[in-house]
C-alpha positions as CSV (number, residue, x, y, z in Angstrom):
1,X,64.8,19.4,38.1
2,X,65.6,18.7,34.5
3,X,64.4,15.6,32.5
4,X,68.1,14.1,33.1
5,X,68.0,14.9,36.9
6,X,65.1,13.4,37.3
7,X,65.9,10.0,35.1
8,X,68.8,9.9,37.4
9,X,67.2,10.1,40.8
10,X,64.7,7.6,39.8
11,X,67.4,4.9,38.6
12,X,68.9,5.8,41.8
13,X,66.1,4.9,43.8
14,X,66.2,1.9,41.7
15,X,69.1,0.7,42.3
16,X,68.5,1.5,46.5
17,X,65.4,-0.8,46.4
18,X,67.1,-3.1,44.9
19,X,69.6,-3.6,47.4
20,X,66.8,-3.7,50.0
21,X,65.0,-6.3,48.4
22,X,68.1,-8.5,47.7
23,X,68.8,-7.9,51.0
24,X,65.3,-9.1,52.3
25,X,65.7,-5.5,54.4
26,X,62.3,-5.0,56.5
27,X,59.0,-6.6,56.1
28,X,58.8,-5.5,52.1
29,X,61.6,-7.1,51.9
30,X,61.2,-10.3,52.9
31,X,57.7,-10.8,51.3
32,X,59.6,-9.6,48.2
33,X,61.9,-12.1,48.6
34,X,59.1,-15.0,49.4
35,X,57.1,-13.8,46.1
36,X,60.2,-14.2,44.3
37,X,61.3,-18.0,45.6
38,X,58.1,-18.8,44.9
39,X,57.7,-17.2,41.4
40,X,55.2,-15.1,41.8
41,X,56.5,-12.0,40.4
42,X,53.4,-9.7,40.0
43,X,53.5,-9.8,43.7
44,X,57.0,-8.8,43.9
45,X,56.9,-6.2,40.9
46,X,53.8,-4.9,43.0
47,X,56.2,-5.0,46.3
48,X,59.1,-2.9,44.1
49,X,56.8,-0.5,42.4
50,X,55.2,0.5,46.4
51,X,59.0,1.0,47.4
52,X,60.4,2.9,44.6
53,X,56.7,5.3,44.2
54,X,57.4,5.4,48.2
55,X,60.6,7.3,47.7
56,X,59.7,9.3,45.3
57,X,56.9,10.3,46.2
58,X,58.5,11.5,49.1
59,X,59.8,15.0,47.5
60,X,57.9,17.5,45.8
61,X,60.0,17.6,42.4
62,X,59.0,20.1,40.0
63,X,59.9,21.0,36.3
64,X,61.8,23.3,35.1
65,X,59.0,24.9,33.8
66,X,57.6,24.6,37.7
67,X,55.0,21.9,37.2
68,X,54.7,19.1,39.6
69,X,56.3,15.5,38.3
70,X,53.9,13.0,38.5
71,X,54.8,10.2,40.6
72,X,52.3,7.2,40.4
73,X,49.4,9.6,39.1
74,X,48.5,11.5,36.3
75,X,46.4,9.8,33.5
76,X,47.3,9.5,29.8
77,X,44.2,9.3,27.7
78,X,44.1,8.8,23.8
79,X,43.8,11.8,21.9
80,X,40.1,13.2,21.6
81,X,38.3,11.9,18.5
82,X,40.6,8.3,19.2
83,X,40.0,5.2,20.2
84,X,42.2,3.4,22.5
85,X,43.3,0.4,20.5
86,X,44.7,-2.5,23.3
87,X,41.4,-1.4,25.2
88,X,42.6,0.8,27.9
89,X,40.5,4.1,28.8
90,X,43.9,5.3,29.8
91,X,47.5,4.5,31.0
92,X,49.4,5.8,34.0
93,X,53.6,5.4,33.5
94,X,55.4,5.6,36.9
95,X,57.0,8.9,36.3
96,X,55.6,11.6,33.9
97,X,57.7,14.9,33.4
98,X,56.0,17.5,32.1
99,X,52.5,17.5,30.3
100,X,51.7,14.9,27.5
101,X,51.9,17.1,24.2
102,X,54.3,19.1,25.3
103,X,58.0,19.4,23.9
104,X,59.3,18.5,27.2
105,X,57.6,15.9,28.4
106,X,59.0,12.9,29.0
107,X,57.9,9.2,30.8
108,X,59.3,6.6,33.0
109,X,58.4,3.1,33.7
110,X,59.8,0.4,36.8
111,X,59.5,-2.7,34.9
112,X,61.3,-6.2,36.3
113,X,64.0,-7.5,34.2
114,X,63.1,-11.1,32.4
115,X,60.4,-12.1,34.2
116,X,59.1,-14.5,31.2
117,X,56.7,-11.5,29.5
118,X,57.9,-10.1,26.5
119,X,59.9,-7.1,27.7
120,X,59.6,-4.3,27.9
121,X,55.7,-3.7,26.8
122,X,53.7,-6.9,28.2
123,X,50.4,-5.3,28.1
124,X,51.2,-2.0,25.4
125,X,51.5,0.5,28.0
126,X,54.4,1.7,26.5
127,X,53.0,1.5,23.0
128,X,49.6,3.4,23.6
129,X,51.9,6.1,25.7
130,X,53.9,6.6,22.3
131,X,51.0,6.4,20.1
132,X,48.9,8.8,22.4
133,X,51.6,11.3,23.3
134,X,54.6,10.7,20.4
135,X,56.6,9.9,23.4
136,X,57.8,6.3,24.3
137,X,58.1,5.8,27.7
138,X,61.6,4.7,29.1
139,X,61.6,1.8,31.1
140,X,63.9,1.6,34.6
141,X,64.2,-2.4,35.1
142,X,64.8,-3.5,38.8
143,X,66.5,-7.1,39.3
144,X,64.8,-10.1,40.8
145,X,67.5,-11.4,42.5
């Protein structure tokens, strides 16, 4: 698949989990829907990220180049002779195309939309993915409600 393809199977995945959550569709569902009343929204980001790496973890997708995508997996480490400055030993974005360094590599990231945390970096994952990598990741945000 290309870079594009894949961006746009992800956001469709998205946007299917979505509707199951809203929906309160099976056992995920409904505890992402309690976690949600109730405010808790690490639990429910935690609930939406299992359903959406679920998916797409579900099909082998590969590069163009014929490398595997990285669904949930594959570490991003600071450059040798770096130090990681937020004070992560690595960072792992949701969906990694290609290999970091490489011209075609690219990131995703599932992130909830305004959950209170300043958006879309809370902890500098995003930040130490560009620093380590020149790449930013891109973040796919999934609705609370």
């Amino acid at each position: 698949v290309s870079p594009q393809e894949m961006q746009a199977v992800a956001k469709s995945v998205r946007r299917h989990v979505d509707k199951l959550n809203r929906r309160g569709v099976g056992e995920a569902g409904q505890a992402y829907r309690a976690a949600v009343e109730a405010g808790d929204y690490q639990a429910a980001g935690a609930i939406a990220h299992n359903r959406m790496s679920k998916r797409l973890s579900s099909v082998d997708f590969r590069t163009l180049s014929g490398d595997r995508v990285l669904i949930n997996r594959g570490r991003v480490y600071p450059p040798p002779g770096t130090q990681a400055l937020r004070g992560h030993k690595y960072r792992m974005p949701d969906i990694q195309y290609g290999a970091p360094g490489s011209a075609t590599y690219r990131a995703w990231d599932f992130k909830g939309a305004e959950a209170g945390w300043p958006y879309p970096d809370p902890t500098g994952q995003f930040a130490d993915v560009l620093d380590w990598t020149g790449v930013r990741p891109e973040p796919l945000f999934y609705n609370w409600r």
